[in-house]
mmCIF file of the N, C-alpha and C atoms, coordinates in Angstrom:
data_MODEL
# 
_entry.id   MODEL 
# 
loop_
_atom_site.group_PDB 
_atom_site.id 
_atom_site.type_symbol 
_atom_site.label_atom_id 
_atom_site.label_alt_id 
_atom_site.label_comp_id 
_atom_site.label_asym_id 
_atom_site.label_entity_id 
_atom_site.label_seq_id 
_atom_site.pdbx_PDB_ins_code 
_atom_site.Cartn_x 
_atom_site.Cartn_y 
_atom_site.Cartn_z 
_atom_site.occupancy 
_atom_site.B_iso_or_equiv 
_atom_site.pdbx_formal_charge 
_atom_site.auth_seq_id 
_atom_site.auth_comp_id 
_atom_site.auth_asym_id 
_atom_site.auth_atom_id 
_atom_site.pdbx_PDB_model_num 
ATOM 1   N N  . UNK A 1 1  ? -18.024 -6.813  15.858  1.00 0.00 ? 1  UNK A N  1 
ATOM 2   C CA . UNK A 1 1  ? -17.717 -5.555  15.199  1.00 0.00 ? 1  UNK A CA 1 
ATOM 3   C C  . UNK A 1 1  ? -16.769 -5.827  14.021  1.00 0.00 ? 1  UNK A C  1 
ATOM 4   N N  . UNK A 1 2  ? -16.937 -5.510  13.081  1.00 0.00 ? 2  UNK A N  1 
ATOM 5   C CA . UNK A 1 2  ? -16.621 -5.633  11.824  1.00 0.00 ? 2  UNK A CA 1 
ATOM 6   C C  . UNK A 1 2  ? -14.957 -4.643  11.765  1.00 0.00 ? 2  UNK A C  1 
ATOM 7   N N  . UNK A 1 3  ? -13.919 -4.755  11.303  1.00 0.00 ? 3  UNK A N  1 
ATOM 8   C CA . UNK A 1 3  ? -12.867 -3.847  11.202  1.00 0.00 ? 3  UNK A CA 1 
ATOM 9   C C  . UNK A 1 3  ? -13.091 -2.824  9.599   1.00 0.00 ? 3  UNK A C  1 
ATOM 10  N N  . UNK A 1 4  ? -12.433 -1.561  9.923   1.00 0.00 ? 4  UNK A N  1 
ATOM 11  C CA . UNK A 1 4  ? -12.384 -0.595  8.374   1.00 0.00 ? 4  UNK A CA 1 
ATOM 12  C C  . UNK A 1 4  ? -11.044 -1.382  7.962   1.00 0.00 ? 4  UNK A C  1 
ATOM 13  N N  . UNK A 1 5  ? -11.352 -1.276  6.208   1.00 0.00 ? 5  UNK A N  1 
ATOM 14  C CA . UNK A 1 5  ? -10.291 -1.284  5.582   1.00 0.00 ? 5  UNK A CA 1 
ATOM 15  C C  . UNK A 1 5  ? -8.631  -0.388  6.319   1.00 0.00 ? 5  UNK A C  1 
ATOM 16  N N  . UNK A 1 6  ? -8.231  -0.590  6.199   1.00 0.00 ? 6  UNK A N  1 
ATOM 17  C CA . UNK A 1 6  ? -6.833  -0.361  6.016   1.00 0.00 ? 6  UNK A CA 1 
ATOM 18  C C  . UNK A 1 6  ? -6.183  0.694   4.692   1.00 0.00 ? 6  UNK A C  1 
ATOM 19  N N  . UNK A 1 7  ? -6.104  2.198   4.637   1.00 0.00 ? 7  UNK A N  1 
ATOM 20  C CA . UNK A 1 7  ? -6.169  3.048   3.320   1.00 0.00 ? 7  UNK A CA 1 
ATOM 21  C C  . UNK A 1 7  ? -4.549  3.178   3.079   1.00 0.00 ? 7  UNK A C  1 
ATOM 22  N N  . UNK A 1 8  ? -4.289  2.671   2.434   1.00 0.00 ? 8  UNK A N  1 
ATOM 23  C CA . UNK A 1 8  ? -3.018  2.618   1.468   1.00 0.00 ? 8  UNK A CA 1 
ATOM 24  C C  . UNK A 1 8  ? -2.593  3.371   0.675   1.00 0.00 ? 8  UNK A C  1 
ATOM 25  N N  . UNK A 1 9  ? -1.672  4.494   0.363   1.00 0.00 ? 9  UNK A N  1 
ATOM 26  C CA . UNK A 1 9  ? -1.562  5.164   -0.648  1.00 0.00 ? 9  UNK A CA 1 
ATOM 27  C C  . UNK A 1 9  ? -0.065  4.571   -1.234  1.00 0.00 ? 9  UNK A C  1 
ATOM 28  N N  . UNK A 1 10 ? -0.210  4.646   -2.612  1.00 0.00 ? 10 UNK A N  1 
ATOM 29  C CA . UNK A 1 10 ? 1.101   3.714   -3.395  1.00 0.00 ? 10 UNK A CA 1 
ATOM 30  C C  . UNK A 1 10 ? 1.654   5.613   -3.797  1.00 0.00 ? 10 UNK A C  1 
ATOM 31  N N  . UNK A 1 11 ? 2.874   5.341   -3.190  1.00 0.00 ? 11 UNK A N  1 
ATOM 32  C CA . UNK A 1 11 ? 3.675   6.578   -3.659  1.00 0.00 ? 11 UNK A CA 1 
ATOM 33  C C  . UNK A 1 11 ? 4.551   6.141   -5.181  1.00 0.00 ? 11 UNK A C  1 
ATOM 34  N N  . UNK A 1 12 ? 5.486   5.395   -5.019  1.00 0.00 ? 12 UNK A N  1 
ATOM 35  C CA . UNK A 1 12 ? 6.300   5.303   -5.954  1.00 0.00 ? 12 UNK A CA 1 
ATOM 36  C C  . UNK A 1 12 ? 6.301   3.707   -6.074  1.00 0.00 ? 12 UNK A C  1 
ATOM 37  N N  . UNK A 1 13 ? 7.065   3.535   -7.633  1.00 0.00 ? 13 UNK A N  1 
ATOM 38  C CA . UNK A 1 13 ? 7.359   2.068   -7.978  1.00 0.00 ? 13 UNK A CA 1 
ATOM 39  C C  . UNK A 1 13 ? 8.662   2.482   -9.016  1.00 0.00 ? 13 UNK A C  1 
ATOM 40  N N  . UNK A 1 14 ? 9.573   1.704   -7.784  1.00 0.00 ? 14 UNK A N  1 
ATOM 41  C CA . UNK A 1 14 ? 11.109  1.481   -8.311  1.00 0.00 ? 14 UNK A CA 1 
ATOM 42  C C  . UNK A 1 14 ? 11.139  0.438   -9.014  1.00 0.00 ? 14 UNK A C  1 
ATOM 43  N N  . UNK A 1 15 ? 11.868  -0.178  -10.583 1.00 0.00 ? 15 UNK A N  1 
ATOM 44  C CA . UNK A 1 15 ? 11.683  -2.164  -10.592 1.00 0.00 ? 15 UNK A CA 1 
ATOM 45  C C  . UNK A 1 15 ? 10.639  -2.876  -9.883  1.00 0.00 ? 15 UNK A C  1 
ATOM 46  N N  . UNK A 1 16 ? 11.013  -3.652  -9.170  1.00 0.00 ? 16 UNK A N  1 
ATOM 47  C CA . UNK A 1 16 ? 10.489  -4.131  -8.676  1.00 0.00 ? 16 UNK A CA 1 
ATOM 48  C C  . UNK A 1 16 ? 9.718   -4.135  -7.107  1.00 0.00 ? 16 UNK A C  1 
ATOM 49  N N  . UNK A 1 17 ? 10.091  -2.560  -6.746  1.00 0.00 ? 17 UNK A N  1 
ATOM 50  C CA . UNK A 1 17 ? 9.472   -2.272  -5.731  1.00 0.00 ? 17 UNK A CA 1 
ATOM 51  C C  . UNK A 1 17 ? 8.359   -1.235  -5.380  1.00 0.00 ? 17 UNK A C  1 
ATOM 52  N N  . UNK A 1 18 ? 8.055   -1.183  -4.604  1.00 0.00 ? 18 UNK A N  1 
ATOM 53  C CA . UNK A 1 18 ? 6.871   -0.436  -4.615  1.00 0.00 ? 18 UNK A CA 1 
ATOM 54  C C  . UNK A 1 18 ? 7.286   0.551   -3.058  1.00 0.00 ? 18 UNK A C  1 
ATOM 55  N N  . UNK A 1 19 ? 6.611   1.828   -2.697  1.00 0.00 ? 19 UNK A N  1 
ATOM 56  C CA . UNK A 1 19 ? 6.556   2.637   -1.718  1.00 0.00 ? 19 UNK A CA 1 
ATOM 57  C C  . UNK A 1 19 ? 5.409   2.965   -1.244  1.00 0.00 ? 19 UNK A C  1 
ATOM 58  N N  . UNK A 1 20 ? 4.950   2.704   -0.227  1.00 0.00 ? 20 UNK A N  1 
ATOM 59  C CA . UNK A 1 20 ? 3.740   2.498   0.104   1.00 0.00 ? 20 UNK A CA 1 
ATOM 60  C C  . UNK A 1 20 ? 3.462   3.420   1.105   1.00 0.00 ? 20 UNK A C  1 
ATOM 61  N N  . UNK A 1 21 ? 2.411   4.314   1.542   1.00 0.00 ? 21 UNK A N  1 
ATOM 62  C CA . UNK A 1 21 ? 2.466   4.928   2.925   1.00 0.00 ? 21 UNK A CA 1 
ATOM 63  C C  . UNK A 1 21 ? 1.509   4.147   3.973   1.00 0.00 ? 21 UNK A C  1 
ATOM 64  N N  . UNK A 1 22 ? 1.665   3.983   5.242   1.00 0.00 ? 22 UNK A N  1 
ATOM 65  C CA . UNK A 1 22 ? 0.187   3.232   5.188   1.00 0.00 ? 22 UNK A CA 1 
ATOM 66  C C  . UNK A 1 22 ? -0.589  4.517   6.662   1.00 0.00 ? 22 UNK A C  1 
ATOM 67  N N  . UNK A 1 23 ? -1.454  4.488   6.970   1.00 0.00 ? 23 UNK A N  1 
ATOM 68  C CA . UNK A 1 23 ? -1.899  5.304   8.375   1.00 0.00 ? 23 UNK A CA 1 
ATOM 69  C C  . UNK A 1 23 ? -1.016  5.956   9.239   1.00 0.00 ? 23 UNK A C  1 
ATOM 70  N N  . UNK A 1 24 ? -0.629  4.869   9.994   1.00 0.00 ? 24 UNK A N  1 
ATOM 71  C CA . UNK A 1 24 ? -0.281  4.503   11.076  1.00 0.00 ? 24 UNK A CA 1 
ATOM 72  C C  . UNK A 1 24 ? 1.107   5.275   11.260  1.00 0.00 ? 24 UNK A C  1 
ATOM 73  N N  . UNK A 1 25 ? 1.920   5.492   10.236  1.00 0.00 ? 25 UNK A N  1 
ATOM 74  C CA . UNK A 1 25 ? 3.133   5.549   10.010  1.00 0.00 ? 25 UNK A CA 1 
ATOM 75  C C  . UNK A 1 25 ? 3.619   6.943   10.198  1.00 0.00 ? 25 UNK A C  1 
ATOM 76  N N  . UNK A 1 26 ? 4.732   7.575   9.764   1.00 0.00 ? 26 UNK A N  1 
ATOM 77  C CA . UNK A 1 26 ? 5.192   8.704   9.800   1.00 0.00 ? 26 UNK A CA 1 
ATOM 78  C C  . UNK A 1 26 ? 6.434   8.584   7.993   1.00 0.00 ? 26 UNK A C  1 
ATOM 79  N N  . UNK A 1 27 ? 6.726   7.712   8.027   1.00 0.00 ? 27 UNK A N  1 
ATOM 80  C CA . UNK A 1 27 ? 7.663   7.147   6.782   1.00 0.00 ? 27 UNK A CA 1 
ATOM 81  C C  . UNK A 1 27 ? 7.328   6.124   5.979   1.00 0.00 ? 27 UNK A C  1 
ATOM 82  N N  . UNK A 1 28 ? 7.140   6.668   4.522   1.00 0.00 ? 28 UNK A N  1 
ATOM 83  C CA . UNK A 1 28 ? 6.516   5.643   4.106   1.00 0.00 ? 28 UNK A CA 1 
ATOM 84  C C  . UNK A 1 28 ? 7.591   3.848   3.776   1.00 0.00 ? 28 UNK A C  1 
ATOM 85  N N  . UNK A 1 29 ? 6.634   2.981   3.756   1.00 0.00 ? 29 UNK A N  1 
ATOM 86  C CA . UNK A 1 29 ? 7.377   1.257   3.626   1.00 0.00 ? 29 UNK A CA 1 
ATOM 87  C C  . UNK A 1 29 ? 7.977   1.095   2.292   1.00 0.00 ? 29 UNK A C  1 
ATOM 88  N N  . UNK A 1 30 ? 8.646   0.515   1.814   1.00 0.00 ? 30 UNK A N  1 
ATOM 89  C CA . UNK A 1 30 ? 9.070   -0.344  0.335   1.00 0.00 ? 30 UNK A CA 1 
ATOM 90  C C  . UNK A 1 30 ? 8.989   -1.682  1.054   1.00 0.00 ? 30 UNK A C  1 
ATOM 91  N N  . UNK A 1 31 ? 7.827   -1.853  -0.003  1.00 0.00 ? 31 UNK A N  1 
ATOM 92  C CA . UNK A 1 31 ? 7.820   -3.489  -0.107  1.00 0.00 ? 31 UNK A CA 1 
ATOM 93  C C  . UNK A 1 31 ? 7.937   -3.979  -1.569  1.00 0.00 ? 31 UNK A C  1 
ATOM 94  N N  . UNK A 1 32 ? 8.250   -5.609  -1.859  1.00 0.00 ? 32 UNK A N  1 
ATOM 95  C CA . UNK A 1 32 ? 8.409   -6.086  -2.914  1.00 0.00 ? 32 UNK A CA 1 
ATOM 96  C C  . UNK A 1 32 ? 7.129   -6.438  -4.002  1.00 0.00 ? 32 UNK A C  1 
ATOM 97  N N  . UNK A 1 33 ? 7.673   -6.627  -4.942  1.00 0.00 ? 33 UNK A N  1 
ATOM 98  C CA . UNK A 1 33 ? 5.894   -6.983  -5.924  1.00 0.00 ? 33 UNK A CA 1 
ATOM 99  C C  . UNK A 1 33 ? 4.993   -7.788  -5.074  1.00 0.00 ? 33 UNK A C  1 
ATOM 100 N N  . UNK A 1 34 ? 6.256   -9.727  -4.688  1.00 0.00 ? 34 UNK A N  1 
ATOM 101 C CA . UNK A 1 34 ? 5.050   -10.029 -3.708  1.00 0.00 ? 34 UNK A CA 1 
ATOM 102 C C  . UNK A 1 34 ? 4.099   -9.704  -2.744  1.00 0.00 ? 34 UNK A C  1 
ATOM 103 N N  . UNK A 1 35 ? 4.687   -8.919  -2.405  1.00 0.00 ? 35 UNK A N  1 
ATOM 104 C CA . UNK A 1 35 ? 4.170   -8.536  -0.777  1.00 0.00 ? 35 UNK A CA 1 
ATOM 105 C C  . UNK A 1 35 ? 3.110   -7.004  -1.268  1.00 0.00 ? 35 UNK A C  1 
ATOM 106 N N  . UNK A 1 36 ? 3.205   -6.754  -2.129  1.00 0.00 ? 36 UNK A N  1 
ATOM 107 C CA . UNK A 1 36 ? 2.490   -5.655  -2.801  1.00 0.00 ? 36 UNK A CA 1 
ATOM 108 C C  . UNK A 1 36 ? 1.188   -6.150  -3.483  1.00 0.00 ? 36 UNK A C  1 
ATOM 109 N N  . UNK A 1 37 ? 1.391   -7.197  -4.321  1.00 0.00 ? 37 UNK A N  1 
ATOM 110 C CA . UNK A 1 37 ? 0.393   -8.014  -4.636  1.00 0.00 ? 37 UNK A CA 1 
ATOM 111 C C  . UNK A 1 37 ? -0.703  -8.330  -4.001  1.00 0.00 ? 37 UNK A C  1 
ATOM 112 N N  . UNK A 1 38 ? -0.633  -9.023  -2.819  1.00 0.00 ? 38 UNK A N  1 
ATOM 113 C CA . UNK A 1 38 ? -0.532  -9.696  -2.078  1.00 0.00 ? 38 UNK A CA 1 
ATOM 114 C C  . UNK A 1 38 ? -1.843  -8.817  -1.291  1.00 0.00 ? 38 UNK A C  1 
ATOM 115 N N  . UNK A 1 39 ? -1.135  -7.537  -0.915  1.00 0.00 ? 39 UNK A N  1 
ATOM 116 C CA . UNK A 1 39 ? -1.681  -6.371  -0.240  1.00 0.00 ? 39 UNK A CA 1 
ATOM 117 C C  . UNK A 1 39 ? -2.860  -6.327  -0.906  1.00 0.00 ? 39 UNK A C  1 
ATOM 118 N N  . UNK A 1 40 ? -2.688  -6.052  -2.165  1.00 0.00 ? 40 UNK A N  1 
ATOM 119 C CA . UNK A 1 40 ? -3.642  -5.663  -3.447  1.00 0.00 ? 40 UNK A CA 1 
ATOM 120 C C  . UNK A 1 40 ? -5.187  -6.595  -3.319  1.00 0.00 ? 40 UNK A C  1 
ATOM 121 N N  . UNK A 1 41 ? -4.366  -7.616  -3.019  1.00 0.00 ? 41 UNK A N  1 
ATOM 122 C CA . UNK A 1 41 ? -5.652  -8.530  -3.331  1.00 0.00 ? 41 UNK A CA 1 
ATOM 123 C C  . UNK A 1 41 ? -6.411  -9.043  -2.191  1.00 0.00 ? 41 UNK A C  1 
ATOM 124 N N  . UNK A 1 42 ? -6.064  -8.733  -0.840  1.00 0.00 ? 42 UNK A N  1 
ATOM 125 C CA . UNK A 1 42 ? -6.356  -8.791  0.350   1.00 0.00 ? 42 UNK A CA 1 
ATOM 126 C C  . UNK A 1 42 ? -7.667  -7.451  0.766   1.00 0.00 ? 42 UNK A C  1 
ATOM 127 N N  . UNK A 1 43 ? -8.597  -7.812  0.745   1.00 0.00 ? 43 UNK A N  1 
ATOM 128 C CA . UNK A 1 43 ? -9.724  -6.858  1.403   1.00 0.00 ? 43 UNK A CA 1 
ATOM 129 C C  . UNK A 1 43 ? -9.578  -6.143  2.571   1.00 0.00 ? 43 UNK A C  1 
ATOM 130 N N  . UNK A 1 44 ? -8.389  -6.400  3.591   1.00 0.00 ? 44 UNK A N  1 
ATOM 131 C CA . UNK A 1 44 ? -8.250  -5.495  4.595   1.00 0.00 ? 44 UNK A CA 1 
ATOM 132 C C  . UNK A 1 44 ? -7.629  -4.653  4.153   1.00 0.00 ? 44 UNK A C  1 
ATOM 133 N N  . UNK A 1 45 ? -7.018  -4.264  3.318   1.00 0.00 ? 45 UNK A N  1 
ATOM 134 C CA . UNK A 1 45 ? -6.378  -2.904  2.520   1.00 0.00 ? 45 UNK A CA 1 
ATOM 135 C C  . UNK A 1 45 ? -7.199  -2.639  1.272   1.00 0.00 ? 45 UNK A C  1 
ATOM 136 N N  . UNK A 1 46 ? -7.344  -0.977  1.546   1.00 0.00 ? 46 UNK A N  1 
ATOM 137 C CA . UNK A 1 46 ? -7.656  -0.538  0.670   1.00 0.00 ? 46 UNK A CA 1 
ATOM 138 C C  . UNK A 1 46 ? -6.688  0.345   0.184   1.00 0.00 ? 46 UNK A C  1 
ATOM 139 N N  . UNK A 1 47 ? -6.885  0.486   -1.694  1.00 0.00 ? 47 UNK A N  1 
ATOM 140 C CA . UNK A 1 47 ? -5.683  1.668   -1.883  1.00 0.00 ? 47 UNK A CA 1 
ATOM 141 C C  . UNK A 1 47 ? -5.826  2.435   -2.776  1.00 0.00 ? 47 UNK A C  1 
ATOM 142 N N  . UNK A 1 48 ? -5.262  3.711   -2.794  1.00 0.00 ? 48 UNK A N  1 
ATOM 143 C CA . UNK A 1 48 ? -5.339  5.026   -3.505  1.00 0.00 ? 48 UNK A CA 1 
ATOM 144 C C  . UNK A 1 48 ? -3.875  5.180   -4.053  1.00 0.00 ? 48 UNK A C  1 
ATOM 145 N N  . UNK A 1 49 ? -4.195  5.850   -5.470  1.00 0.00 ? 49 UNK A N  1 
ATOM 146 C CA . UNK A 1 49 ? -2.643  6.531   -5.366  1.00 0.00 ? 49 UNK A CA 1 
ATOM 147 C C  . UNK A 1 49 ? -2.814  7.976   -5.592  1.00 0.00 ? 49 UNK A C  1 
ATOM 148 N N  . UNK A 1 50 ? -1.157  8.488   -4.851  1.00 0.00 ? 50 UNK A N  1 
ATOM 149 C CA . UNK A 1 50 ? -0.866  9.559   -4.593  1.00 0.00 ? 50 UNK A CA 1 
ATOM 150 C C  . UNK A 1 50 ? -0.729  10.155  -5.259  1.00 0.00 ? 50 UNK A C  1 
ATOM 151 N N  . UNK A 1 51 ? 0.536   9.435   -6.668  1.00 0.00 ? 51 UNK A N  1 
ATOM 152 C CA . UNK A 1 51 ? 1.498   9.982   -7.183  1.00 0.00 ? 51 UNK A CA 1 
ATOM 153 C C  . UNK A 1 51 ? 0.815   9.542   -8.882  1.00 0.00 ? 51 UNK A C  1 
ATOM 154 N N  . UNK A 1 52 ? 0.693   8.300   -8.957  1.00 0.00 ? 52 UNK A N  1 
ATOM 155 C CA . UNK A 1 52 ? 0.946   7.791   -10.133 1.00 0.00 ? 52 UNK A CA 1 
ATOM 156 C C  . UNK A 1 52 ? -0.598  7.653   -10.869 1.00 0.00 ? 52 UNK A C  1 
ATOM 157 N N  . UNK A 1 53 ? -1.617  8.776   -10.157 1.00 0.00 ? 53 UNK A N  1 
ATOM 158 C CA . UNK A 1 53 ? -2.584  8.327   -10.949 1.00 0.00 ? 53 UNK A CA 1 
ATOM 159 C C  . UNK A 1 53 ? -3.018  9.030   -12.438 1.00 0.00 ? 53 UNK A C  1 
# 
């Protein structure tokens, strides 16, 4: 069985950080460019934005 993407919505981008909501959650994460990147380019996440489109 194959897994669904993972739906990501990018709320905000502070400098160098990013605010992310993801499913699962109740509060959205800040993560760093790397780790945002990273996300980005990884096929188990998919992402939308909320705020900044």
């Amino acid at each position: 069985m194959e897994k669904q993407p993972v739906r990501v919505q990018l709320l905000t981008k502070k400098g160098e950080s990013y605010q992310i909501k993801l499913p699962h959650l109740d509060i959205p994460v800040t993560v760093d460019s790397e780790i945002y990147q990273r996300m980005r380019n990884d096929p188990m996440y998919q992402f939308g934005n909320a705020v900044l489109a």
